[in-house]
N, C-alpha and C positions, 0 to 999 in steps of 0.2 A: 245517585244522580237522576233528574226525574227528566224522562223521556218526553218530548214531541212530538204528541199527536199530528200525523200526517192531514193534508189538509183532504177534507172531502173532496168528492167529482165534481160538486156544484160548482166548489167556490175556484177550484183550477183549473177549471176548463169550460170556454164559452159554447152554449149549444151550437154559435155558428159555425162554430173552429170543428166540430164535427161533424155538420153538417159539409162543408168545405172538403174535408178527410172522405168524406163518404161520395161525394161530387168527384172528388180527383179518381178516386177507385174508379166511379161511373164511365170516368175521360179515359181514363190510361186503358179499360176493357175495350172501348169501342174503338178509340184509333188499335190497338191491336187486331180489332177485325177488319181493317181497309187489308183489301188484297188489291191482287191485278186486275179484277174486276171493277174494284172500284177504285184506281190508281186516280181518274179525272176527277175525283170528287172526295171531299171532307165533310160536306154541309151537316151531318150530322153530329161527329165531337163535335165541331164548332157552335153546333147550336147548343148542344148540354156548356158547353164552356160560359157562353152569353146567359142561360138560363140559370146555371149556377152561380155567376158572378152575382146578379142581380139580389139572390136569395142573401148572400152574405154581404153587402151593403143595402140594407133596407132603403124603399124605396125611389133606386135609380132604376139607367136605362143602361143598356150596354149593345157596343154595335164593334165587329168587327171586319178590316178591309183587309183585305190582303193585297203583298206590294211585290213588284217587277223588281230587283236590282239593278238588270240589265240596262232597263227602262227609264229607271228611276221615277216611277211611276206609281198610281196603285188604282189598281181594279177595281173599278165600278162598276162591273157585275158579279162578285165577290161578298158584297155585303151579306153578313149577317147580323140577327138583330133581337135582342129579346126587352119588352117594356114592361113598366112598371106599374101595380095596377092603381088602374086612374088616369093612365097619361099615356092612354095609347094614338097612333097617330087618327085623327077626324077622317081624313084621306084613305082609301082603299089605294091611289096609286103610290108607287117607289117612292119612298121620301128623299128628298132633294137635300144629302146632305154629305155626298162626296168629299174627301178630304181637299181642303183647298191650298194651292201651291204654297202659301205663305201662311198657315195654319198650325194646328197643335201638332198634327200626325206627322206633318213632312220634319218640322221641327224637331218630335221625335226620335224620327228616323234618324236628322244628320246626328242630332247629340247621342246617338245608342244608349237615351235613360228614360226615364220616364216625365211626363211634365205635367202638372198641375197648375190650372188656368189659375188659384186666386196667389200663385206665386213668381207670376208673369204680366206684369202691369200692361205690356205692350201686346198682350194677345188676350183677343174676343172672342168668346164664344161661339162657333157657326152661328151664322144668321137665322137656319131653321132649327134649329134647337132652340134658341135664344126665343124666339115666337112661339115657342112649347111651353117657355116656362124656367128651363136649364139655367143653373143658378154658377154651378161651377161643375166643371169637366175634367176628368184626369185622362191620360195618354198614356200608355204601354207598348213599348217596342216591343214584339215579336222577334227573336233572334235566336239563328242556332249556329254555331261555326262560323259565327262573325257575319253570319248574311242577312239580313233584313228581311224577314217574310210578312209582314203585315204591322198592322196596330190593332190594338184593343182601347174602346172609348169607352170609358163609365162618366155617366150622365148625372148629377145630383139636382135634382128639383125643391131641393130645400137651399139656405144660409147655413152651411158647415163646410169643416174640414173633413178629408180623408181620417179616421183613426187609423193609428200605425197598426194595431191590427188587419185591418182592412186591404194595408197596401201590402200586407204581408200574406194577405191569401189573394190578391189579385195578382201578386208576384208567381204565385205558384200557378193562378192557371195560365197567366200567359208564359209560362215554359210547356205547358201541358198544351195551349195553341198553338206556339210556334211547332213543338214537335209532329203535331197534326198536319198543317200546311207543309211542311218540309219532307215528311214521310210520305204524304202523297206525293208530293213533286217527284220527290224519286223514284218511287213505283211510278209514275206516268211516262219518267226519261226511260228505268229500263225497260217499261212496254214498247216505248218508240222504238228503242237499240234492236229490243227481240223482233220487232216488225222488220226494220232493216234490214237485221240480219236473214229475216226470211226470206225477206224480197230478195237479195242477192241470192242465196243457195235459188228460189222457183227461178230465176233470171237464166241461171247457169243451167237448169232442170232443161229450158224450156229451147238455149240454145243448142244445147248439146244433140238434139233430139232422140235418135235413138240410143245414143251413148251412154252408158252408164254416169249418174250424177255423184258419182265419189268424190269428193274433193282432191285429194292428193293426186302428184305426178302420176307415179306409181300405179297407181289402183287404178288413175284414167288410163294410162297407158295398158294397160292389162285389158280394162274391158275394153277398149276396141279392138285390142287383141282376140279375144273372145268371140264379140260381135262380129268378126269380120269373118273368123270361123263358119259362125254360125250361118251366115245369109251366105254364105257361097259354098256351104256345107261339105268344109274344106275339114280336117283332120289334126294338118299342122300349121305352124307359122314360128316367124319372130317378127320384132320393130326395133327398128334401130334408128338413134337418133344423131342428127351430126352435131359435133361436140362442139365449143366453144372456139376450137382451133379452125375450124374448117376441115380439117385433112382427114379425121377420120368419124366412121359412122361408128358409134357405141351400142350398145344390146339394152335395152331396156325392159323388154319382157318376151318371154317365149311363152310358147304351152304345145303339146303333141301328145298321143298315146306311147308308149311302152321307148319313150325317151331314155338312153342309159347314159351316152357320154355326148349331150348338146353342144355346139362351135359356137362357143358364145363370144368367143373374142372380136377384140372392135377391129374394124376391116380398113386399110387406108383407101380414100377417094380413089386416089391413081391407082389402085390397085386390079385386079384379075377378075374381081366375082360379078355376078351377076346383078349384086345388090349396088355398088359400086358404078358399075355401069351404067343403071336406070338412074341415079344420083347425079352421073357426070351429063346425063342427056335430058333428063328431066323429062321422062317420058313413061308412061307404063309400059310395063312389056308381058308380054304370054307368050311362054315357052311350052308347046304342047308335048313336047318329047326332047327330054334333057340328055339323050343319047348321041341326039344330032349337031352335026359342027355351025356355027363356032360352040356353042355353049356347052357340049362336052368338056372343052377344054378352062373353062372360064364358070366352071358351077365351083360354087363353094359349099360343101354337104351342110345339112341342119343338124346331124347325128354322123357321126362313124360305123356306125353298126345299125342303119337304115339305108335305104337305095330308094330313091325318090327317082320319077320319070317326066313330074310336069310340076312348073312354076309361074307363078303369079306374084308378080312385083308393081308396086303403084309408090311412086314419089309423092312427099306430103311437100308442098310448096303454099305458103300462105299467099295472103294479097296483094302482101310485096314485090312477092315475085322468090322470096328466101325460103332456100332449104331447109326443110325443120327434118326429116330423114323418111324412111322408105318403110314400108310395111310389104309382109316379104309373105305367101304364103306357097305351100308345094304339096303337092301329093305322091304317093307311092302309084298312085295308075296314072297310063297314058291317057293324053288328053284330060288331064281332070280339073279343066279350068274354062269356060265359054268365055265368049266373048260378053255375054252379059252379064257374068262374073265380073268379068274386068269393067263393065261400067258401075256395077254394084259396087264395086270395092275402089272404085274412083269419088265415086256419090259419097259414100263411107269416109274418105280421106280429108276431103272435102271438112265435112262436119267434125273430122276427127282435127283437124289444124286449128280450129275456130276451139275446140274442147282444149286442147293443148294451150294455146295462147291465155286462154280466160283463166286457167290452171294457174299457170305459171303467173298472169298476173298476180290473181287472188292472194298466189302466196306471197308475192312481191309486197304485195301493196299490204300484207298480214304485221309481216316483217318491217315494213316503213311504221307503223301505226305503234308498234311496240319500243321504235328507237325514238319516234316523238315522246313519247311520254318516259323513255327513260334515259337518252342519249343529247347529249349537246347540239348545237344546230350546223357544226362542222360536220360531224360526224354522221349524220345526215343527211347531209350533202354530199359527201362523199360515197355514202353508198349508194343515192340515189343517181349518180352518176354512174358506180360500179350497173347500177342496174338497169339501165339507159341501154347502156353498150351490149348488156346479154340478152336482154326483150328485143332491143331491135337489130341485135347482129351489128353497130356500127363498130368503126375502127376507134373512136375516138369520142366523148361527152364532154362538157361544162358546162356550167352553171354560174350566172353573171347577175350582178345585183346591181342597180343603178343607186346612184351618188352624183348628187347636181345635173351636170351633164356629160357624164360619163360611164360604162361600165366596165366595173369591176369586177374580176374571175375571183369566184371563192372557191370554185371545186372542180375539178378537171379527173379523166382516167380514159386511157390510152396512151399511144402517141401522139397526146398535143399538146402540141407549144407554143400556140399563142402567147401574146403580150399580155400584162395582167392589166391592161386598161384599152380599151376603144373608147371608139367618140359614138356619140349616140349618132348624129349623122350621120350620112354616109357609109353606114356599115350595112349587111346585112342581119347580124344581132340588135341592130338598133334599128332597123326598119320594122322587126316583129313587136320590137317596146313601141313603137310610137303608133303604131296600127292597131296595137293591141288584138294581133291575133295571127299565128301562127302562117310561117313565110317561108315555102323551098323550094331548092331549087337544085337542076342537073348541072347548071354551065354556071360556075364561082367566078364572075364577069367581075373586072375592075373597076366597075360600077359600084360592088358589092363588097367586095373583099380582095384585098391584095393579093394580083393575077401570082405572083413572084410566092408568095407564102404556098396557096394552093396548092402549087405544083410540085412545092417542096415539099409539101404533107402527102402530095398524090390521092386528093380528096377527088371524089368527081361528083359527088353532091351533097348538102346540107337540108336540114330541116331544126326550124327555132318554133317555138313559141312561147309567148313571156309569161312572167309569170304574175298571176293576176289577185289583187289584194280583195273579197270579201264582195257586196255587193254592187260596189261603185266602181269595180273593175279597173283599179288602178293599177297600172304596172310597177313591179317592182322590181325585174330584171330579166334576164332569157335563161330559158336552159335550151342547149343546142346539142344536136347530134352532127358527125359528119361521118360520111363512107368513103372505103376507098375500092369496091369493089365494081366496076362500071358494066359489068355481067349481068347480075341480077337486076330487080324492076327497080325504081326509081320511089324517091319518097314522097314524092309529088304524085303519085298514082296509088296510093297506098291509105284510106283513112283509118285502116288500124294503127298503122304507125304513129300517124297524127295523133289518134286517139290515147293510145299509148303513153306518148311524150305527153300529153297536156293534162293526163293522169298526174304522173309523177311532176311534174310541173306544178299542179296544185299543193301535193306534198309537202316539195320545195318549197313555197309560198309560205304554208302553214309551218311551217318549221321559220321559216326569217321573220315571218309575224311576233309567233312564240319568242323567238332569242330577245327581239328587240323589245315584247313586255316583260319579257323578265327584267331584260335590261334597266328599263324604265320604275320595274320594281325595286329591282335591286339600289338602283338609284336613289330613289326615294327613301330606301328605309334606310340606306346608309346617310343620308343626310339627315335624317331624322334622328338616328343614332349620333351620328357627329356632331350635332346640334346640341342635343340635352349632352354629350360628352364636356361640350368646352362650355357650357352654358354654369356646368357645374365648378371646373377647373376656374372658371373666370370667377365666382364665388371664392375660391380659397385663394386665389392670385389678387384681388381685393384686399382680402383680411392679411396675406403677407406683406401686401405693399404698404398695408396701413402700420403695422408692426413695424417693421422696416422702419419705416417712417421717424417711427415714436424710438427708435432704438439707434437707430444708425445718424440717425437726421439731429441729433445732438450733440454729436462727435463735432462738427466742425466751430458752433453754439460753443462749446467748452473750450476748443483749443482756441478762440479769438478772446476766449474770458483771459486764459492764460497769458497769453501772449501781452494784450492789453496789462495785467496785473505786473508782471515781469516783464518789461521790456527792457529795464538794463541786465538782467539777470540772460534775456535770453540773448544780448546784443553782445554780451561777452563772451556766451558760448555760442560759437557758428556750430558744431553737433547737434546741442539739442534745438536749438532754433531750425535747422533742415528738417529735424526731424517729424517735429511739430508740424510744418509746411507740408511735410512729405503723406503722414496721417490726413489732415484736411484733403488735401488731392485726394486720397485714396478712397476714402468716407465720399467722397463728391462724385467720384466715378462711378463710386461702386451703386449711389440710388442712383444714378443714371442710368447706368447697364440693368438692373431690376426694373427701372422704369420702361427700358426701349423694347428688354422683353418678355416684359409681360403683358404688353400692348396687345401681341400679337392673338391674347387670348381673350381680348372684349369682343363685342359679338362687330363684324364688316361693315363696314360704310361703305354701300354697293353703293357706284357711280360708273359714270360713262368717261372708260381710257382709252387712251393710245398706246398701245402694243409698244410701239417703237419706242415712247420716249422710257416703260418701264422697261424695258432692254437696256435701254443706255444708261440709265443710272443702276441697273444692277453692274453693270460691267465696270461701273467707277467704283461701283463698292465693292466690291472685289477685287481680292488679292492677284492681279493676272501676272506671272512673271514675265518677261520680254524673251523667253523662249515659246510663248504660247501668243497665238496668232490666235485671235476671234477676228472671225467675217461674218457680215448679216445681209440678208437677201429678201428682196419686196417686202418689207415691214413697213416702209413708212404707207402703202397704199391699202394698210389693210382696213377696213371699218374700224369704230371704235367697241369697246367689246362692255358688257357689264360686270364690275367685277370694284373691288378696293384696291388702288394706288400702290398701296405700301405692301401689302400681300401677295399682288402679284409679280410686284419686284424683288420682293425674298425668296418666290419660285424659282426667277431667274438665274436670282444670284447663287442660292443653293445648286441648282443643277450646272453652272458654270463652274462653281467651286469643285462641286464632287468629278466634275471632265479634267479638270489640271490635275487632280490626285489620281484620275485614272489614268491619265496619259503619263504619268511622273513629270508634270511640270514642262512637257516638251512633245507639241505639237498642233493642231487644225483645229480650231472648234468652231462649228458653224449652226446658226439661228435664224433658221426660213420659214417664213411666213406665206401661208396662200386661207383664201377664204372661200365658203357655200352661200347657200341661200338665209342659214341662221344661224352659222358654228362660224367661230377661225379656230384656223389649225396653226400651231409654230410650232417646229420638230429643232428640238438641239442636240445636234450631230457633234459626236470627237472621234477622235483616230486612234483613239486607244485602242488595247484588246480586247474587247466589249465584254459581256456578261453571257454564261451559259441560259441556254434556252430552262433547262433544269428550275431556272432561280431568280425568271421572271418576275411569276409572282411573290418569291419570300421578300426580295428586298425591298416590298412597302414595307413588310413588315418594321415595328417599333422594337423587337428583339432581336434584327436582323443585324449583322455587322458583315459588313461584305469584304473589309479589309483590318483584319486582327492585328494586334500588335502596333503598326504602322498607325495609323488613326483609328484609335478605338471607338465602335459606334458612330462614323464618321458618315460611312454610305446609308447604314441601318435606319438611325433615327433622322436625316435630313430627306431621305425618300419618303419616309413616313411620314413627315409634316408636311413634305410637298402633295403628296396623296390626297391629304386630309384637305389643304387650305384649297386646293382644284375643287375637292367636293363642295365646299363653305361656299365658293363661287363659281358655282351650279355649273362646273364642267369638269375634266378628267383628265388620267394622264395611264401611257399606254406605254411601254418599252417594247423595240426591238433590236434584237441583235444575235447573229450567229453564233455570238462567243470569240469570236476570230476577228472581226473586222471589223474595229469599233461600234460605237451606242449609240440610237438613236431613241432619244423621248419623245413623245409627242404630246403635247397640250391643247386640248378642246374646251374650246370657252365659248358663250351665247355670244353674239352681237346684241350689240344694243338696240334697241326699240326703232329707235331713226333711223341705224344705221339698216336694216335688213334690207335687201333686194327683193321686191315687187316682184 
């Protein structure tokens, strides 16, 4: 068998295609040297990229822009650029040839391919190229992770095409640009992060002052523990913090010499000690001889097997006026405490409340930033409430989201019990929405809030502030605190407080922000999905019907041949003459029933309905038995909605059909309609035994069957087409129910164009 000489190097491989190979080596070395140094800048792969292209399509130009996504924009001081020799530009100034809005780049961009001017009849070559000489231009998206970072332009100053060589080493460097431009971006965002992140630790450095800059509780609690030792050149100590409950003060750090068995246990407020005492008075005290009465009887020891003779106690009370706890120190000698001790370790306390608060923020706000990116936007809410209540000591938090003209409680902790809706007027939760900036107050006047609630919550003052969407400062709803303790200072006297809430407030914000893009993502891609889903099904629903057609559709063709041929044969036999009859019927029904649904799978005839009247014709086509009462309520006043006729009435009739099966055929179903500014809402309510919370989400599902046996696939597959066809006409559909006390659906459809309220 005679072997095949392999082909030599000349004839398999082009000098460019190595030349190319040896250019990409050049790229991939130098972007591997961008550090943090040089996170703001690329300009150098980027120019080997430009210079390389150029070498492997002889005789062009190549210029590269880098683009904004945010923006959707691109950077016109970005340009790089390498030319061809002989056609460089006459001009020393910038050449004037930015991507223009309706041009090849931006074009690029939307389609994420590449575009080639002589295969785009409707697009021109830039005006300054085109006066260069530029005969035909290609376009290269830059993209890495679906993001647009730029274009790459190759310039042809001759009459030709790209060879597919060509586009096939321009492919490679524009992955070899994108990943330039995107590598730096990142090293630039996390220099930013690390700069932040600086700035807040010197922030905390610079508050604390003499305080140690630990971050943790713990550690800060220690060193002003320590510190305070030190500047009153005291021996021993503890700090005790009051606990969440109020009643008692907790130990959070001690330190002393030749300590064996420390009283570390938490002390009750009402209780006997010393430490207790300065807590319930709010006062420092200096005990220069703990021998002396009352406080012989009223010392609580530091050790058991120590004898102390003088103490120093100093209450930590922030701006508010709130107990944060006592910082305790004692000595073994008489007198071993001045009086300028006690303003030193006043001074100390001082700075030391402000370290504690910023503390316990940081970690607050550590903890919020880790559940945004990994926790749902309830659940966020909820603890941003939990954490409301423990920053600022109140009795009670929520957090209210506005809807039209109203808000809506998504998250609450305490004892409150508010109504899950206020009017935006008239409230004091809606005074801080419509002011747009934080509103308290001591006296909950029935101006503001119902005198009758208050008293029953035994609130004695509030502070809101809303929560504000990005830089146009739109409100999107309050988060509120309220107290009930009329002792300490007031929230209206307090800007840490304030400061505080409109912290976590933001939080709040950015988490309803998040849920509703996801939402909005979510949305989209499931209609995107549901679209190419039925887009396909309608495809084979086609080719059945046409079958059908050819198959079934001659059945009734034959039996009129017959009947026609034999008409005495069948006039004598009444059997088979029914029979025949009975076939035709059945043949005529059955394309009918194939025909009416598989309608349902051509793509919607969006038009402008009326709610009401597809309500009443689903209720005639529907089986209702006269043990089941349907009522309907403000439907006829609703806007008209955009949606198809026929689809939105097999919603209907679906979700009224699956209410009689869940009620057994005997009971209330009710279909209420209310509208917003661009939604209507219609929720159908039955009295049946509703569905478990568990099993909200499974019964869209298409393999769900909510009732076995009884009607198979009955609940499963009609919620699932209800699901779907909501999505088709670009709205939704949402269950609630206890499980106990009948279903309520809820259906969200657009209004129509006309119909929206101004």
């Amino acid at each position: 068998m005679k072997t095949q000489s392999p082909p030599s190097s000349s004839e398999e491989t082009d000098p460019r295609l190595l030349e190319a190979l040896a250019s990409l080596n050049q790229i991939g070395g130098a972007i591997n040297q961008i550090g943090p140094s040089d996170a703001g800048s690329n300009d150098v792969s980027l120019q080997l990229i430009v210079e390389s292209a150029i070498r492997v399509v002889p005789g062009s130009s190549a210029v590269i822009y880098t683009y904004n996504q945010g923006t959707d924009e691109f950077e016109k001081e970005s340009r790089v650029s390498a030319e061809a020799d002989g056609h460089a530009p006459a001009s020393a100034n910038r050449p004037d040839d930015a991507p223009r809005p309706n041009g090849s780049g931006m074009r690029t961009i939307q389609r994420g391919r590449r575009t080639l001017s002589y295969e785009e009849p409707d697009l021109n070559v830039h005006p300054y190229h085109a006066a260069r000489g530029v005969k035909a231009v290609a376009c290269f998206p830059l993209i890495v992770a679906e993001q647009a970072v730029g274009v790459l332009y190759i310039y042809l100053f001759e009459e030709r095409e790209f060879t597919h060589l060509e586009q096939l080493m321009l492919d490679n460097f524009v992955n070899q640009a994108a990943m330039a431009i995107y590598h730096a971006r990142r090293l630039a965002g996390i220099r930013r992060d690390l700069a932040r992140k600086e700035q807040d630790l010197n922030r905390l450095r610079r508050a604390a002052l003499l305080i140690s800059s630990r971050l943790r509780l713990e550690e800060t609690l220690e060193s002003i523990l320590q510190l305070a030792l030190e500047v009153t050149n005291a021996q021993y100590g503890i700090f005790r913090l009051l606990d969440k409950s109020g009643e008692f003060l907790v130990t959070r750090a001690v330190s002393g010499l030749y300590l064996d068995r420390p009283m570390v246990e938490k002390l009750p407020l009402s209780g006997t000690s010393i430490m207790a005492h300065v807590a319930r008075q709010r006062e420092p005290l200096l005990v220069p001889d703990l021998r002396e009465e009352p406080w012989s009887h009223v010392y609580y020891p530091l050790d058991a097997g120590l004898k102390m003779l003088s103490e120093l106690a100093v209450p930590l009370i922030n701006a508010s006026g709130r107990l944060e706890g006592v910082l305790n120190l004692e000595s073994p000698n008489l007198r071993g405490f001045s009086e300028d001790d006690s303003h030193m370790l006043q001074s100390l306390a001082t700075y030391a409340v402000t370290a504690i608060q910023e503390v316990r923020l940081l970690d607050a706000l550590q903890e919020v930033s880790q559940l945004l990116l990994s926790q749902p936007c309830q659940k966020v809410l909820d603890h941003l409430s939990l954490v409301a209540n423990d920053l600022l000591n109140a009795s009670s938090s929520a957090i209210w989201v506005l809807e039209d003209h109203e808000l809506t409680l998504t998250a609450s902790n305490g004892d409150y019990r508010h109504g899950d809706r206020i009017p935006l007027q008239g409230s004091l939760i809606g005074q801080a929405v419509l002011l747009r900036k934080p509103v308290s107050t001591s006296d909950l006047d029935s101006n503001r809030l119902d005198p009758q609630e208050a008293n029953s919550q035994g609130w004695s003052r509030a502070l809101v502030v809303p929560l504000l969407m990005g830089n146009n400062g739109q409100a999107l709803g309050a988060f509120s605190v309220f107290s009930t303790d009329p002792q300490v200072g007031r929230f209206t006297e307090s800007e840490w407080d304030e400061k505080v809430l409109t912290c976590l407030a933001h939080y709040a914000a950015l988490a309803v922000q998040n849920e509703s893009h996801q939402q909005a993502l979510r949305l989209s891609q499931e209609q995107h999905w549901i679209a190419e889903a039925f887009a396909a099904v309608g495809d084979v629903s086609a080719n059945l019907l046409h079958n059908m057609n050819n198959k079934v559709g001659t059945i009734p063709v034959r039996v009129q041949a017959i009947q026609d041929k034999y008409d005495q044969l069948l006039g004598a036999d009444s059997y088979l003459s029914n029979n025949l009859t009975e076939i035709e019927r059945s043949a005529m029904e059955a394309m009918q029933i194939v025909q009416e649904n598989l309608s349902h799978l051509r793509p919607i005839r969006m038009e402008n309905v009326r709610v009401a009247s597809c309500v009443t014709e689903a209720i005639h086509a529907a089986q209702v038995p006269s043990t089941v009462q349907i009522k309907t309520e403000r439907l006829e006043g609703l806007p008209m909605v955009t949606a198809g006729k026929q689809s939105l009435t097999l919603v209907f009739k679906n979700l009224i059909e699956n209410a009689i099966v869940a009620m057994h055929a005997n009971g209330l179903i009710t279909v209420q309609g209310s509208s917003g500014l661009e939604w209507v809402e219609v929720s159908v309510t039955d009295s049946g035994p509703g569905i478990p919370p568990d099993l909200h989400d499974k019964i869209f599902e298409l393999n769900f069957s909510g009732r076995p046996g009884t009607h198979p696939g009955k609940l499963g597959f009609g919620l699932w087409w209800v699901k779907n066809l909501m999505t088709r006409l670009g709205g939704s559909v949402m269950v609630e129910s206890d499980g106990r006390h009948g279903t309520t659906f809820l259906l969200r459809l657009p209004c129509a164009e006309l119909e929206r309220k101004p």
